[in-house]
VMD Tcl script that draws the C-alpha trace (Angstrom):
set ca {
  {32.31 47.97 -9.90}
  {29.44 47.01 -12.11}
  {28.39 50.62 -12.50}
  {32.20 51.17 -13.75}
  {32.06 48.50 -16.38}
  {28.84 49.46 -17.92}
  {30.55 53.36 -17.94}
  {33.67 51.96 -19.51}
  {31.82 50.34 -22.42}
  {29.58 53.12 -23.09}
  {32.04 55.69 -23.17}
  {34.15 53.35 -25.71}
  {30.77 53.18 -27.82}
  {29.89 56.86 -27.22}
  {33.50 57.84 -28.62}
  {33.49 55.34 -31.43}
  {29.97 56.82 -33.00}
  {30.46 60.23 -31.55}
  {27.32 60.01 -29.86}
  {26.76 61.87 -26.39}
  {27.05 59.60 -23.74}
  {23.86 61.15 -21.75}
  {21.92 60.14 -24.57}
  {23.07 56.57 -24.39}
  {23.15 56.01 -21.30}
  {19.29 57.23 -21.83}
  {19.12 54.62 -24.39}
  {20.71 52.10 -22.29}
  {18.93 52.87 -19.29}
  {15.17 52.08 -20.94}
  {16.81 49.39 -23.10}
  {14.56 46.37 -24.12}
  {16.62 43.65 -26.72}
  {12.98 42.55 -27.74}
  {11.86 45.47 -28.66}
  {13.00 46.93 -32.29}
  {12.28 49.94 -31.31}
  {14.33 51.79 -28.11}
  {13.32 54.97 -26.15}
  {15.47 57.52 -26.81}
  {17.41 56.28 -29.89}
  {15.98 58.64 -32.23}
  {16.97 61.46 -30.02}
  {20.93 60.07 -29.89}
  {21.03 59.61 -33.66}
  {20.82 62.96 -35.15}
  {21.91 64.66 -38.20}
  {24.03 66.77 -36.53}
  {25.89 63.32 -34.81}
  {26.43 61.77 -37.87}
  {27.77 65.26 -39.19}
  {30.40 65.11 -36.48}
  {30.94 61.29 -36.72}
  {32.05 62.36 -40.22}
  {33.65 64.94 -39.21}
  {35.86 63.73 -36.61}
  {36.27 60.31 -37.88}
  {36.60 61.41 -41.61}
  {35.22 57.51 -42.18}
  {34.18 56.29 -45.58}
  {32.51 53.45 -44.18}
  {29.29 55.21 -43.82}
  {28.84 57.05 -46.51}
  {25.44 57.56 -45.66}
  {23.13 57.89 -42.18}
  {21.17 55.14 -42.94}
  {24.24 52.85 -42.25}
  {25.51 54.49 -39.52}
  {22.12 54.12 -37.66}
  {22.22 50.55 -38.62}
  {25.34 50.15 -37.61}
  {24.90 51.80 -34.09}
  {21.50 49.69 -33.81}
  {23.01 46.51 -34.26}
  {26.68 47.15 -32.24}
  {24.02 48.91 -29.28}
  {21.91 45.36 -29.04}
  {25.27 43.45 -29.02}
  {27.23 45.88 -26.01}
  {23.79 45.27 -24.76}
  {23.10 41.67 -24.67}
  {26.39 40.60 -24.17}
  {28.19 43.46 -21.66}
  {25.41 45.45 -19.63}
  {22.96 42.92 -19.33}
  {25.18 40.17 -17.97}
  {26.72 42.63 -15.68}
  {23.23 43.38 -14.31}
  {21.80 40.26 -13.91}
  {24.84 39.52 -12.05}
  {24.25 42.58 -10.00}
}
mol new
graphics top color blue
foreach p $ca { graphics top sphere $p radius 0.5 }
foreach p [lrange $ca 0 end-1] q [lrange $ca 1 end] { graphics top cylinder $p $q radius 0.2 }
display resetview
């Protein structure tokens, strides 16, 4: 059950940011919220992802990477601390 609510919310982040969900649930997997920088992260936010975030999303939002990396960053700490985490400790 906790397993299924941790794959629920990733796949809802994965699909919003077009990101592959093995990559995040890399990401996830070797998370640390004190640490600024995670394993993996650079390896889930390519070029080519934000090409097909554009692509399939056709959003104006981010208008460039830099934003949508931000973005991702900050919504990834947040499903983090406040979704996977709990669900683990719990666990």
């Amino acid at each position: 059950m906790v397993d299924d609510a941790c794959d629920s919310a990733m796949k809802q982040f994965a699909a919003k940011y077009n990101i592959k969900m093995d990559k995040l649930r890399y990401v996830v997997e070797h998370y640390d919220p004190n640490t600024r920088r995670q394993i993996g992260l650079t390896d889930m936010l390519t070029r080519s992802a934000y090409n097909d975030y554009i692509a399939n999303h056709g959003d104006v939002e981010f208008q460039k990477m830099l934003s949508w990396k931000k973005q991702i960053q900050s919504e990834l700490k947040q499903m983090y601390t406040e979704v996977i985490e709990p669900l683990n400790n719990n666990y």
